[in-house]
FIKOLZA-1660 file (N, C-alpha, C; in steps of 0.1 Angstrom, whole numbers, plus 5000, padded with zeros to 4 digits):
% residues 242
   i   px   py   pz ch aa at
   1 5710 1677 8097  A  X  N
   1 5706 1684 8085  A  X CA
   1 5716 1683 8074  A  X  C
   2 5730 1687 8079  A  X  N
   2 5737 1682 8066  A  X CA
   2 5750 1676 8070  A  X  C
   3 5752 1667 8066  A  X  N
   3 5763 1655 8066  A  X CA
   3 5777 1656 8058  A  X  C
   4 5785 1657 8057  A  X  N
   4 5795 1656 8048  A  X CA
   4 5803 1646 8052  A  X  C
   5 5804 1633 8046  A  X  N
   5 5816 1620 8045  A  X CA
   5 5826 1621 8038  A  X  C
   6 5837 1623 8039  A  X  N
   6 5850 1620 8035  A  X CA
   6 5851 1628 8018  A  X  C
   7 5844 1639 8024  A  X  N
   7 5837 1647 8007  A  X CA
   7 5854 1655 8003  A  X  C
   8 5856 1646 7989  A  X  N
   8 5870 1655 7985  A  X CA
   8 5867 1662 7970  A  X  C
   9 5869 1672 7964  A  X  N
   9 5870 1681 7953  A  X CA
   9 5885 1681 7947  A  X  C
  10 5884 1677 7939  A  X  N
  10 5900 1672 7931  A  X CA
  10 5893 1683 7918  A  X  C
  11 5903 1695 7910  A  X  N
  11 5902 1701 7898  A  X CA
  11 5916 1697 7891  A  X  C
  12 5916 1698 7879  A  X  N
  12 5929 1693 7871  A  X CA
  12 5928 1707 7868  A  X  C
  13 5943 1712 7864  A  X  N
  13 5952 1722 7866  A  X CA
  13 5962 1719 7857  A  X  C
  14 5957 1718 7842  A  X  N
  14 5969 1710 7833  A  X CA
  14 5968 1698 7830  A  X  C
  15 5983 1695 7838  A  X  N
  15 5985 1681 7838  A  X CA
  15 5983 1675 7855  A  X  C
  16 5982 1690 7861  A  X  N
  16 5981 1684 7875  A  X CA
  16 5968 1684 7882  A  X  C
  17 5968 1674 7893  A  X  N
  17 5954 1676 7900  A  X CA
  17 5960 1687 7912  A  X  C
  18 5949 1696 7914  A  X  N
  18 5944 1701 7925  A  X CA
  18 5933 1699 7934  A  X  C
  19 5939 1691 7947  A  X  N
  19 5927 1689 7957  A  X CA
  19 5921 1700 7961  A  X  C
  20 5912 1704 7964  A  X  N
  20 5908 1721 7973  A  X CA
  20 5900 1715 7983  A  X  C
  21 5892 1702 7985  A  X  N
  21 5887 1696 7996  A  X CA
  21 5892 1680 7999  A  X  C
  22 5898 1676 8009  A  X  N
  22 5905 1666 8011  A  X CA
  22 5897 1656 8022  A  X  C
  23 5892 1649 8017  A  X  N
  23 5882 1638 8029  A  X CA
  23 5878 1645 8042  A  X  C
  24 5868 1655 8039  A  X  N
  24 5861 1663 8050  A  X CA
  24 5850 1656 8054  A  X  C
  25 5853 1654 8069  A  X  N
  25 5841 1650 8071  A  X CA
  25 5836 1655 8087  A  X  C
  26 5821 1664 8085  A  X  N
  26 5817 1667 8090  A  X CA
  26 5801 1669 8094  A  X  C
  27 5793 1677 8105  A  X  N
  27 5780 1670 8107  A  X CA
  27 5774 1689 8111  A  X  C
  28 5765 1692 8106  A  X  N
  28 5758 1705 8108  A  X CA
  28 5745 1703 8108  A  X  C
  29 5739 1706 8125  A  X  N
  29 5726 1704 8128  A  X CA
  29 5718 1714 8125  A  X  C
  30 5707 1715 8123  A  X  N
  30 5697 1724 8122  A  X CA
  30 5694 1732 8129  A  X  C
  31 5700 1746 8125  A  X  N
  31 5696 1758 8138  A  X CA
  31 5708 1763 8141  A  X  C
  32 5721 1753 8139  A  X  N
  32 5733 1759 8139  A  X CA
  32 5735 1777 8131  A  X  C
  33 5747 1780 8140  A  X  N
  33 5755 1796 8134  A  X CA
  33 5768 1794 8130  A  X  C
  34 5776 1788 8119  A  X  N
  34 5786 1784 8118  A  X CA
  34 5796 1790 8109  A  X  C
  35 5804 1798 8112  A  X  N
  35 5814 1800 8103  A  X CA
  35 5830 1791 8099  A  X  C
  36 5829 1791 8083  A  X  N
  36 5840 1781 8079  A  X CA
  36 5852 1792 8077  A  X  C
  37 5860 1792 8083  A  X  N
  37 5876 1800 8083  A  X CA
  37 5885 1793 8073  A  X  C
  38 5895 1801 8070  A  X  N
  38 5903 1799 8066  A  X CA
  38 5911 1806 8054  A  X  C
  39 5926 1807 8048  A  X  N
  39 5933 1816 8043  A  X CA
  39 5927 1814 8026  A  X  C
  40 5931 1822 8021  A  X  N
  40 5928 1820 8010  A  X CA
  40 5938 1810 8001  A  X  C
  41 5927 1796 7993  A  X  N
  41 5936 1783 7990  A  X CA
  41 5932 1772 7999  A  X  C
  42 5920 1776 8010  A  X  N
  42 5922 1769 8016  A  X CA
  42 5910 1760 8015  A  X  C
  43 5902 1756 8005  A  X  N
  43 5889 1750 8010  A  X CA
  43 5878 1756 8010  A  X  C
  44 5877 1765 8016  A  X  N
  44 5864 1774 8021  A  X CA
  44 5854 1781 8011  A  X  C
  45 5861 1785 7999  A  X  N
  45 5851 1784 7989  A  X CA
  45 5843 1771 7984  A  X  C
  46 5856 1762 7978  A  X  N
  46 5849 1752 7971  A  X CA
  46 5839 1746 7981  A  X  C
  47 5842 1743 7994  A  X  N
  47 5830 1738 8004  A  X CA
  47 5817 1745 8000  A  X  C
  48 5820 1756 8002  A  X  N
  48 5804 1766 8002  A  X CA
  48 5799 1763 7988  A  X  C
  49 5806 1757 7979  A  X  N
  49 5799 1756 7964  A  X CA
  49 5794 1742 7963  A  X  C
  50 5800 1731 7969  A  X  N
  50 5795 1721 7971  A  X CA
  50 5780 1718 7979  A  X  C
  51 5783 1725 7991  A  X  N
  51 5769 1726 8001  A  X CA
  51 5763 1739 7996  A  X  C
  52 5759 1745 7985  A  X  N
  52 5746 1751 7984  A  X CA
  52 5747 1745 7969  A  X  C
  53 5751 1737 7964  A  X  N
  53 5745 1725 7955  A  X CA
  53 5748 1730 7942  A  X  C
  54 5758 1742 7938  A  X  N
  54 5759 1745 7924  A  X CA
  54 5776 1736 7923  A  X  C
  55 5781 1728 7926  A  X  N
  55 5789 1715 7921  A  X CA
  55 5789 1703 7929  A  X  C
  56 5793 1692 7924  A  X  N
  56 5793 1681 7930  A  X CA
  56 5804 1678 7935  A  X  C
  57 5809 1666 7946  A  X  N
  57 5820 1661 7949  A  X CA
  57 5826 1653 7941  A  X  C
  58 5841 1652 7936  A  X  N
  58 5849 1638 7930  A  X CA
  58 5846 1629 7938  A  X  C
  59 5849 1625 7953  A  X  N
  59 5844 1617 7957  A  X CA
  59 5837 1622 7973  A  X  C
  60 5831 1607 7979  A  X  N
  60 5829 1616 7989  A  X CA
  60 5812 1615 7993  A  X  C
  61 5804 1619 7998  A  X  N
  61 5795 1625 8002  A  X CA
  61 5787 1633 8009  A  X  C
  62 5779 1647 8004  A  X  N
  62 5772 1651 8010  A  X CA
  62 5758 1648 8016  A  X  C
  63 5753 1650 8024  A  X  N
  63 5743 1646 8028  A  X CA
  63 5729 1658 8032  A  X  C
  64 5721 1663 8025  A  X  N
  64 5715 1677 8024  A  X CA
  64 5700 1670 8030  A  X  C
  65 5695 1670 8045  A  X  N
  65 5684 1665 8050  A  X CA
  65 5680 1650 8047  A  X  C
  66 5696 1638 8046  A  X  N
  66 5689 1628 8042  A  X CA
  66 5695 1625 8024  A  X  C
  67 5695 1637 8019  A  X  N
  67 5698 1636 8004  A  X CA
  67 5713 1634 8001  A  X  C
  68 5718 1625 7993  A  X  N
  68 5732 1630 7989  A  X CA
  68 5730 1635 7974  A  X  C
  69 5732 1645 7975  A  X  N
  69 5738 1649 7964  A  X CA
  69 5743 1648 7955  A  X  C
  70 5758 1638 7955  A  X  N
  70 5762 1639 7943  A  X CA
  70 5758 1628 7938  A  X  C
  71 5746 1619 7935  A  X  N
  71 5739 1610 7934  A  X CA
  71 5733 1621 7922  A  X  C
  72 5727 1636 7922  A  X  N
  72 5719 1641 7916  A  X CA
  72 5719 1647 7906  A  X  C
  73 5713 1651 7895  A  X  N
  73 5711 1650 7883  A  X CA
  73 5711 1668 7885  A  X  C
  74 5716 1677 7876  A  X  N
  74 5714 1695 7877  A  X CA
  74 5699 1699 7880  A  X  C
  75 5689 1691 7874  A  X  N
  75 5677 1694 7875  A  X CA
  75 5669 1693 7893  A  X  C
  76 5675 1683 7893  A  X  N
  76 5678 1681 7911  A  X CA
  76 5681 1689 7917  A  X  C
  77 5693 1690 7919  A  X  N
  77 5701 1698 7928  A  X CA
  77 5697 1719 7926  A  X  C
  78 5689 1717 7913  A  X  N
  78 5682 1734 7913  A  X CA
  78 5670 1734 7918  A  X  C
  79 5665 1720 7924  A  X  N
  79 5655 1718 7929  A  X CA
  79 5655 1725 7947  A  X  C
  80 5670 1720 7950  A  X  N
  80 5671 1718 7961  A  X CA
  80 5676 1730 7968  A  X  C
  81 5688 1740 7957  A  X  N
  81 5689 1754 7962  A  X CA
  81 5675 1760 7961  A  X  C
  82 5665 1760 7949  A  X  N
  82 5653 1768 7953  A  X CA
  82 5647 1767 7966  A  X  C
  83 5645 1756 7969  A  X  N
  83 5635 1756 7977  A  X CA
  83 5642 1752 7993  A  X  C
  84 5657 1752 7993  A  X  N
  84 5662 1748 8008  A  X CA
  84 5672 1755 8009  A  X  C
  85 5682 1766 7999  A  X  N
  85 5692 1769 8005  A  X CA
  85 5688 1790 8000  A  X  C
  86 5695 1794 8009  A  X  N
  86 5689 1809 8008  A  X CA
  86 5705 1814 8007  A  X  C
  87 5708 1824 7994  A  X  N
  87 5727 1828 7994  A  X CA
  87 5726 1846 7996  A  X  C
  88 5735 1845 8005  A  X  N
  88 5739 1860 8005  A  X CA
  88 5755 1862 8000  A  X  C
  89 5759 1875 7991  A  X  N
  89 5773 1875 7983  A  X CA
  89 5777 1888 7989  A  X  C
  90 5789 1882 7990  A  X  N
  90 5799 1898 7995  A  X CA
  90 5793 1910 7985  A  X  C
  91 5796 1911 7968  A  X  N
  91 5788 1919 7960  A  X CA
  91 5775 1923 7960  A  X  C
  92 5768 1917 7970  A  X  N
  92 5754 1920 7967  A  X CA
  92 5746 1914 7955  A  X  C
  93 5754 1914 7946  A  X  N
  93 5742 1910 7934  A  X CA
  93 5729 1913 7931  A  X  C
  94 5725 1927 7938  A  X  N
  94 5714 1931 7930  A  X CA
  94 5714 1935 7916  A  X  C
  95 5700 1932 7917  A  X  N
  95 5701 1942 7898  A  X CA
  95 5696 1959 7900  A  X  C
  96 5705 1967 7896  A  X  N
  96 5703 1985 7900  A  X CA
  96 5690 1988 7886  A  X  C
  97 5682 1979 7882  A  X  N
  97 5674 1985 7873  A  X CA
  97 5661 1983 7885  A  X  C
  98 5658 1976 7897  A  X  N
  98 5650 1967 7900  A  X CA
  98 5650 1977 7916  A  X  C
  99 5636 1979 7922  A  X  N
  99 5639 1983 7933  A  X CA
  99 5642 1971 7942  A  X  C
 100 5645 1976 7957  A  X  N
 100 5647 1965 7965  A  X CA
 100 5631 1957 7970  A  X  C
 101 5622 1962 7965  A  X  N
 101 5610 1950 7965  A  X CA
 101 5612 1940 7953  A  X  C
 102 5617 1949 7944  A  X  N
 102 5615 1935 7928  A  X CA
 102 5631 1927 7930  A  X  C
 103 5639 1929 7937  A  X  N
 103 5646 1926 7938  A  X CA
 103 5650 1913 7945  A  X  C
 104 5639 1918 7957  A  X  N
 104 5637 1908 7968  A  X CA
 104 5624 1893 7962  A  X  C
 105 5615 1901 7958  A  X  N
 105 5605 1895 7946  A  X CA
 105 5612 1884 7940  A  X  C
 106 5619 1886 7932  A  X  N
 106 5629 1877 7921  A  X CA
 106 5626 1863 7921  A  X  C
 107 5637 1860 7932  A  X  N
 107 5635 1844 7938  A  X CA
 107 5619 1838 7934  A  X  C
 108 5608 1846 7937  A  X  N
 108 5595 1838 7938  A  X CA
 108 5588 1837 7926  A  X  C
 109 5592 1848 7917  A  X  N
 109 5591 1849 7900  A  X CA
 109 5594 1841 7896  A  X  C
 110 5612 1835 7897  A  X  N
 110 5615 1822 7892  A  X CA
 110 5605 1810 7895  A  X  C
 111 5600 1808 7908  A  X  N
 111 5597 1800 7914  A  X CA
 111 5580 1797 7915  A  X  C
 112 5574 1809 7904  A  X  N
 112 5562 1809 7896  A  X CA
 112 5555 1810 7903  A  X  C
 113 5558 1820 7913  A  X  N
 113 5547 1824 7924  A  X CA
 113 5533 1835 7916  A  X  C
 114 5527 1835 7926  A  X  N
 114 5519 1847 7920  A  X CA
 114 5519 1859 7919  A  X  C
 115 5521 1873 7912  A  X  N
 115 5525 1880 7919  A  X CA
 115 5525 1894 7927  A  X  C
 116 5508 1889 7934  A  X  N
 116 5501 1894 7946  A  X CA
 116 5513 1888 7955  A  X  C
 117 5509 1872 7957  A  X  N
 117 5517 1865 7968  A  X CA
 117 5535 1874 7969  A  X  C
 118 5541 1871 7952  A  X  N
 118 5553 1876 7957  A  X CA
 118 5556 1891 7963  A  X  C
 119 5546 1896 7958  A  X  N
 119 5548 1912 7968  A  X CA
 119 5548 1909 7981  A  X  C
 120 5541 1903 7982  A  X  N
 120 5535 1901 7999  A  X CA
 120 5544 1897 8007  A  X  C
 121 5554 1883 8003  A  X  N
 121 5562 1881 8007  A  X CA
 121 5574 1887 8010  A  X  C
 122 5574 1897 7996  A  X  N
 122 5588 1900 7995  A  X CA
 122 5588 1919 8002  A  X  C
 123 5577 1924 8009  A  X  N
 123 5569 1935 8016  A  X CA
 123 5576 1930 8031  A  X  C
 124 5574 1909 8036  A  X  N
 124 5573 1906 8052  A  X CA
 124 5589 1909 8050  A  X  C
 125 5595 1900 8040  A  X  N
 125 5611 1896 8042  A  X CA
 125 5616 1909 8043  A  X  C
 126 5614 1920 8034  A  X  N
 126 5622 1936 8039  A  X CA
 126 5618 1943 8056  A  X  C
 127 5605 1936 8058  A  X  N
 127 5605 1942 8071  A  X CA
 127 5615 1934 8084  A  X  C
 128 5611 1921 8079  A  X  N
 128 5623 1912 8087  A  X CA
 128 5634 1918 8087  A  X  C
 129 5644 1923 8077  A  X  N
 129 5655 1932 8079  A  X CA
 129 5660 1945 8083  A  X  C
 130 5644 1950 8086  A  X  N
 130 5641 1965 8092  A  X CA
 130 5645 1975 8078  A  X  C
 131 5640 1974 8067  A  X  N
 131 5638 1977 8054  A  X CA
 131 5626 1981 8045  A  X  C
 132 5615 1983 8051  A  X  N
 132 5603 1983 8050  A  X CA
 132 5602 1995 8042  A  X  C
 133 5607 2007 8052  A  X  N
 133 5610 2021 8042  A  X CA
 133 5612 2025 8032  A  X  C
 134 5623 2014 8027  A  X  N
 134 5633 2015 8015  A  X CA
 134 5628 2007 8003  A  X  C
 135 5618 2000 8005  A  X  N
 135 5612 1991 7998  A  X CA
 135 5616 1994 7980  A  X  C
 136 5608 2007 7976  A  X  N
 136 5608 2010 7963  A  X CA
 136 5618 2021 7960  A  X  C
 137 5630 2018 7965  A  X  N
 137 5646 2026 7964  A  X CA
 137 5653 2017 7959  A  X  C
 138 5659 2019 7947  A  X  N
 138 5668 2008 7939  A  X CA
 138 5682 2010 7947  A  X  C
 139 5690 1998 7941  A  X  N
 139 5706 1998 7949  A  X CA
 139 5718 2010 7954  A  X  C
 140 5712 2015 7940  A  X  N
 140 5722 2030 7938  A  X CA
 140 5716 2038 7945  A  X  C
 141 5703 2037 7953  A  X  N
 141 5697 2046 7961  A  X CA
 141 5701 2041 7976  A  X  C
 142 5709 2028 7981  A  X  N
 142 5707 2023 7990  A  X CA
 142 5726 2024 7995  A  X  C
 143 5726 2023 8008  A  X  N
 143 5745 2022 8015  A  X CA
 143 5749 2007 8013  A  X  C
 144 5760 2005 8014  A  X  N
 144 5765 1991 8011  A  X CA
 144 5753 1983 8024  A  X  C
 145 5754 1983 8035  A  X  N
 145 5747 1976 8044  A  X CA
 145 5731 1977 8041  A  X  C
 146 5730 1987 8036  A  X  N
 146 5712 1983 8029  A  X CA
 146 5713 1975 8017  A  X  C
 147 5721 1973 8011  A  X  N
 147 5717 1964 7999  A  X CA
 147 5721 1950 8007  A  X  C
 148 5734 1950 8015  A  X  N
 148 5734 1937 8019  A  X CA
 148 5719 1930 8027  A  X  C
 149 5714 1943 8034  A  X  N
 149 5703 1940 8041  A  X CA
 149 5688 1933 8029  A  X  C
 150 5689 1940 8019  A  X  N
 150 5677 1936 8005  A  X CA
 150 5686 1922 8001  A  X  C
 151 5698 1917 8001  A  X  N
 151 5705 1906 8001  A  X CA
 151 5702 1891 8009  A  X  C
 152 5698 1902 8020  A  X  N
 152 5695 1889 8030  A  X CA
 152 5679 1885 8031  A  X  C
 153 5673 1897 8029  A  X  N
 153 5657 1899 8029  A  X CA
 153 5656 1885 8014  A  X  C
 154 5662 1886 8003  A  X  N
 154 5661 1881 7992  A  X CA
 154 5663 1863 7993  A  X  C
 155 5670 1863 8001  A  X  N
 155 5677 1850 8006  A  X CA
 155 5666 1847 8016  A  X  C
 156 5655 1850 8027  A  X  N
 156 5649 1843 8031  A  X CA
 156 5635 1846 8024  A  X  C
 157 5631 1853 8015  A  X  N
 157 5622 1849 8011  A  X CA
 157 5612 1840 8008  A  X  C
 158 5622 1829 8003  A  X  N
 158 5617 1817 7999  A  X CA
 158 5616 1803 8012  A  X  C
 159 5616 1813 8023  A  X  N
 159 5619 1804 8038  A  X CA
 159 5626 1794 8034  A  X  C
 160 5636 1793 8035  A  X  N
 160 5648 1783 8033  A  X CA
 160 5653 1782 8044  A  X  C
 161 5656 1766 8046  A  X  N
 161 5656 1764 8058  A  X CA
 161 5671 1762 8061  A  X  C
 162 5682 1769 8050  A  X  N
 162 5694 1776 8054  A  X CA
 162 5700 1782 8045  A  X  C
 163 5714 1792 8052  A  X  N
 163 5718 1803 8042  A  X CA
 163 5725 1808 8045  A  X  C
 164 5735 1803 8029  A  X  N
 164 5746 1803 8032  A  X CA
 164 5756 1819 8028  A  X  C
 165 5762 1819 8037  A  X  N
 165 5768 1838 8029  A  X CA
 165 5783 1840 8032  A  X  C
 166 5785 1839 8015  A  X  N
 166 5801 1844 8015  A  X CA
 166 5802 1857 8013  A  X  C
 167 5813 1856 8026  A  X  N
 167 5820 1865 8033  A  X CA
 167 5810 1879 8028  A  X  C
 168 5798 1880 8039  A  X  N
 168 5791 1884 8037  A  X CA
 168 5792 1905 8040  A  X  C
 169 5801 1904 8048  A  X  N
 169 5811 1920 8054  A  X CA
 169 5822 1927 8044  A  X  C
 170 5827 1913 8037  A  X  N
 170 5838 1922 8031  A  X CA
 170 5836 1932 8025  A  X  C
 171 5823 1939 8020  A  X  N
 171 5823 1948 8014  A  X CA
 171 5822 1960 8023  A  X  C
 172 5819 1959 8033  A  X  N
 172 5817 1975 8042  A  X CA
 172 5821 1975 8057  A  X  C
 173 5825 1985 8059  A  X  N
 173 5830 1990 8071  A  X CA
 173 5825 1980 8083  A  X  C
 174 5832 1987 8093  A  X  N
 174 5831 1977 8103  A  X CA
 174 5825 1978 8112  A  X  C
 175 5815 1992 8112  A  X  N
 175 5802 1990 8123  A  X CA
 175 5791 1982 8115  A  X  C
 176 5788 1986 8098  A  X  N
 176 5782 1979 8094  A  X CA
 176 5784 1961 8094  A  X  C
 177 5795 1961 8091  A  X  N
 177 5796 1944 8092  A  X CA
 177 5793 1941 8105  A  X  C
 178 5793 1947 8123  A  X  N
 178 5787 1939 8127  A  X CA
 178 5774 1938 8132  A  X  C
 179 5768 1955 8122  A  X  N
 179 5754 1951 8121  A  X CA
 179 5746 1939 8116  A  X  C
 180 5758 1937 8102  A  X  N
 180 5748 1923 8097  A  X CA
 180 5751 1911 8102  A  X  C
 181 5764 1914 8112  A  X  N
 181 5762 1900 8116  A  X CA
 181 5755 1898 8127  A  X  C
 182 5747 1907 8133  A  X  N
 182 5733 1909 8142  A  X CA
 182 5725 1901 8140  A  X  C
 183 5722 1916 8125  A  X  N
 183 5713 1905 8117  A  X CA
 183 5710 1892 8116  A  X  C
 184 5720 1886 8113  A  X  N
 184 5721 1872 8110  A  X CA
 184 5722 1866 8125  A  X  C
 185 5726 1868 8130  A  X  N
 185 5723 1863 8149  A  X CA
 185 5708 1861 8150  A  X  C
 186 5704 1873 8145  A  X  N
 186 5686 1875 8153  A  X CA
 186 5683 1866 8143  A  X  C
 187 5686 1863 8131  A  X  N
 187 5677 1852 8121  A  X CA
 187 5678 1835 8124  A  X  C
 188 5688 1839 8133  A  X  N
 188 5698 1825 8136  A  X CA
 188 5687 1819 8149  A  X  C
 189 5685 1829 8157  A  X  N
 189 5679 1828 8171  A  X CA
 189 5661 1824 8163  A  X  C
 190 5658 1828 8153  A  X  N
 190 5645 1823 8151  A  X CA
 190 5644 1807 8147  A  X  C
 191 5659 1802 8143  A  X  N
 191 5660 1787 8143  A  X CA
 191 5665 1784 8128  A  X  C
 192 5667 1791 8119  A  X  N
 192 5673 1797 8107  A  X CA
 192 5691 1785 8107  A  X  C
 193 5691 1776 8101  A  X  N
 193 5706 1775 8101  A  X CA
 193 5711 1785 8091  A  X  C
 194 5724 1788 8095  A  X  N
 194 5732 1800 8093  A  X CA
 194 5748 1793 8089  A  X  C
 195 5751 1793 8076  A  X  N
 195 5766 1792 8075  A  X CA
 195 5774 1801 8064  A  X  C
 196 5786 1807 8069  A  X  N
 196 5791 1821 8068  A  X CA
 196 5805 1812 8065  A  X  C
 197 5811 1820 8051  A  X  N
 197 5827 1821 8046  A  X CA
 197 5829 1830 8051  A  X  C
 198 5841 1831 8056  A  X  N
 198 5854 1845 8063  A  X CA
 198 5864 1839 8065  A  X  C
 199 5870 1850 8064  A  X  N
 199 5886 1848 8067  A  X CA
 199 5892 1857 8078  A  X  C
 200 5879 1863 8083  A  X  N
 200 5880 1876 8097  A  X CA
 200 5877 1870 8109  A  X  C
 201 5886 1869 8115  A  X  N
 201 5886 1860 8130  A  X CA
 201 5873 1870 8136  A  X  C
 202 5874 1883 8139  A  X  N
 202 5863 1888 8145  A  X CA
 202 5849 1888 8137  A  X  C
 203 5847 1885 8126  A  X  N
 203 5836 1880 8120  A  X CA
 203 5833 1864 8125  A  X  C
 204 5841 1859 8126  A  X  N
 204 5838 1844 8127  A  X CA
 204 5836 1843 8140  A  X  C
 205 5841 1850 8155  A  X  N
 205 5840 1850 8167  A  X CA
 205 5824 1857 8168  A  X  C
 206 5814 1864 8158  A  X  N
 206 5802 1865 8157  A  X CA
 206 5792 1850 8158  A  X  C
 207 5797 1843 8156  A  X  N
 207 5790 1830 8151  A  X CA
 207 5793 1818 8165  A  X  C
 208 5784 1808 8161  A  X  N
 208 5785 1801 8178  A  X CA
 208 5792 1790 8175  A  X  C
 209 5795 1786 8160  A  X  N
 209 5808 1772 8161  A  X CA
 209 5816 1776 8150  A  X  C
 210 5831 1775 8149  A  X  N
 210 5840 1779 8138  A  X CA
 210 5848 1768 8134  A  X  C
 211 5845 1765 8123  A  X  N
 211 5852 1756 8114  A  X CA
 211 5863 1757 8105  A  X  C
 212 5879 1758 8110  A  X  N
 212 5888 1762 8102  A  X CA
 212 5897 1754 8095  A  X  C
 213 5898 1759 8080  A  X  N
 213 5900 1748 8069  A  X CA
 213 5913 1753 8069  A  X  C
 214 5926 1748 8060  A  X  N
 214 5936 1747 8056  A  X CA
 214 5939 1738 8045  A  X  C
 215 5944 1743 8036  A  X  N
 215 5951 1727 8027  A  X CA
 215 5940 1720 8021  A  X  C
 216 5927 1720 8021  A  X  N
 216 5914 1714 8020  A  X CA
 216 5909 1702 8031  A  X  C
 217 5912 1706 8042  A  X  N
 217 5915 1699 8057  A  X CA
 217 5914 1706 8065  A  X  C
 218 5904 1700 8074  A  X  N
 218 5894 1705 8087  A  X CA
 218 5907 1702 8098  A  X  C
 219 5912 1719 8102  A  X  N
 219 5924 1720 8110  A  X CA
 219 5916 1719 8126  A  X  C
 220 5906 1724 8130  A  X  N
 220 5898 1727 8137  A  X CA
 220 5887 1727 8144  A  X  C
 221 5874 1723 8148  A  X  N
 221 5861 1727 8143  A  X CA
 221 5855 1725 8164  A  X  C
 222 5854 1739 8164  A  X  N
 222 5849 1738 8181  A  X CA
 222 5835 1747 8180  A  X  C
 223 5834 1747 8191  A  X  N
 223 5818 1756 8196  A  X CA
 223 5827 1772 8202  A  X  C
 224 5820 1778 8200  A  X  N
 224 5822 1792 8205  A  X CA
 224 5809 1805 8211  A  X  C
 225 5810 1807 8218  A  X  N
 225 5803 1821 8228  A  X CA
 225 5806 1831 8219  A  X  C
 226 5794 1833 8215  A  X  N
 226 5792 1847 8203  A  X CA
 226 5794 1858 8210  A  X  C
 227 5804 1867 8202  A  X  N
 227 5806 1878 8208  A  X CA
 227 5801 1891 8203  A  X  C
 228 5790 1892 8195  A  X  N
 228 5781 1904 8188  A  X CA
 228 5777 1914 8199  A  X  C
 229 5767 1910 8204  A  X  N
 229 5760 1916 8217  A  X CA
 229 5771 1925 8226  A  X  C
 230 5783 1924 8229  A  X  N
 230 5798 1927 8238  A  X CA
 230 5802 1939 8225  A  X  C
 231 5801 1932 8216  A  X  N
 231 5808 1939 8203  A  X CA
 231 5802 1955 8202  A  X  C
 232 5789 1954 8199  A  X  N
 232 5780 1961 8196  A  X CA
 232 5778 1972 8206  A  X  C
 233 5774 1970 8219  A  X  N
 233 5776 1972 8231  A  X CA
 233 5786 1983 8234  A  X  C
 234 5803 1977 8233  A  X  N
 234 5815 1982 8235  A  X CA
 234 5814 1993 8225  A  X  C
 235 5812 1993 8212  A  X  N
 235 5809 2005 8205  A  X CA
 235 5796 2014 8207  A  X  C
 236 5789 2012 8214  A  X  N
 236 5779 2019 8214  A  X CA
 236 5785 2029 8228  A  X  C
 237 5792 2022 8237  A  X  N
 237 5799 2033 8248  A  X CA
 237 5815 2038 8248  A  X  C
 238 5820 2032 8236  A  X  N
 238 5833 2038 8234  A  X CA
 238 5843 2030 8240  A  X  C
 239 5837 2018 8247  A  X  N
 239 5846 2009 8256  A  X CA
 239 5855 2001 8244  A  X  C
 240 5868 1997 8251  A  X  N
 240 5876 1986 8244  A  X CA
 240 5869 1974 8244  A  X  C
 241 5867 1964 8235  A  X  N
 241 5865 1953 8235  A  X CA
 241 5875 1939 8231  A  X  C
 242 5876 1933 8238  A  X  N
 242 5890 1921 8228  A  X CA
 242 5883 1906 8233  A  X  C
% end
């Protein structure tokens, strides 16, 4: 599903260049749970900006189902976040004028749906996140983990057949973060690719392969036994978990 060849990001900084991705080359199958690690400086943003299609590589290649991207024109590439990549933001980015239906809606508005259809859809995706209740409660009515949850509902709306979320916990506590990273488990288990920025080892030990950058260089990249289920579990009976 997506390919990356020897994909580098060079920014000038003056007079100087700054690499932030350095001949990465890597392969993400369809249905994967992947989190990209790493410190801050390291890569891990600019990656995530390259693979959901809002910049291109200096050199390099991405490969998005077959497509490379940096072949493509802006009109292109807004083609391809609409209709193939689904974002979740640490901030949430809702709008607090909009409840979490019109919220969730949005996406399909752009996307000139109808807007019978977009209720409809945007009614399943809040139930998908166990949100159904909350539907016509705007943000300022909702806890940090319900708006991330109208965040995520918003992001599969458009069934996208992946979605990407930076550092999608940092905003809230730590039963909630590994609520959503449940969440995102059970979306994952429906066949959903799933790829997550962190810099939280126990966020990333949520996820079933961890890819850790440095320097704009893949220090790393193994499979891992998700530990949510143990996680969740251990707090629900008071047990230690490590």
């Amino acid at each position: 599903m997506i390919e990356a060849i020897k994909l580098t990001k060079i920014y000038n900084a003056g007079n100087q260049e700054v690499i932030a991705l350095n001949e990465i080359s890597l392969k993400i199958n369809a249905g994967e749970f992947v989190s990209v690690m790493g410190p801050s400086g390291s890569g891990k943003s600019t990656f995530m900006t390259i693979l959901g299609c809002l910049d291109k590589p200096t050199r390099g290649q991405l490969l998005i189902d077959d497509t490379d991207i940096s072949k493509l024109d802006e009109k292109s590439l807004s083609k391809i976040r609409n209709k193939k990549i689904g974002f979740v933001f640490q901030s949430f980015n809702l709008l607090n004028d909009m409840t979490a239906l019109e919220n969730v809606a949005l996406p399909l508005f752009y996307a000139r749906v109808k807007k019978e259809e977009r209720m409809k859809r945007a009614k399943e995706s809040l139930a998908r996140v166990c949100l159904e209740n909350r539907m016509n409660h705007t943000p300022l009515e909702l806890s940090g983990g319900q708006q991330q949850r109208v965040s995520i509902a918003r992001a599969l709306v458009t069934n996208p057949a992946l979605i990407l979320a930076d550092e999608p916990t940092g905003a809230l506590d730590t039963k909630t973060s590994y609520e959503i990273m449940k969440l995102l488990d059970d979306l994952n288990k429906e066949k959903t690719t799933i790829v997550i920025i962190t810099h939280e080892p126990d966020i990333a030990n949520c996820t079933k392969r961890i890819i850790w950058l440095r320097d704009g260089k893949i220090t790393k990249d193994q499979n891992n036994e998700s530990k949510i289920d143990d996680i969740l579990l251990s707090m629900q009976t008071g047990q230690d978990f490590s």
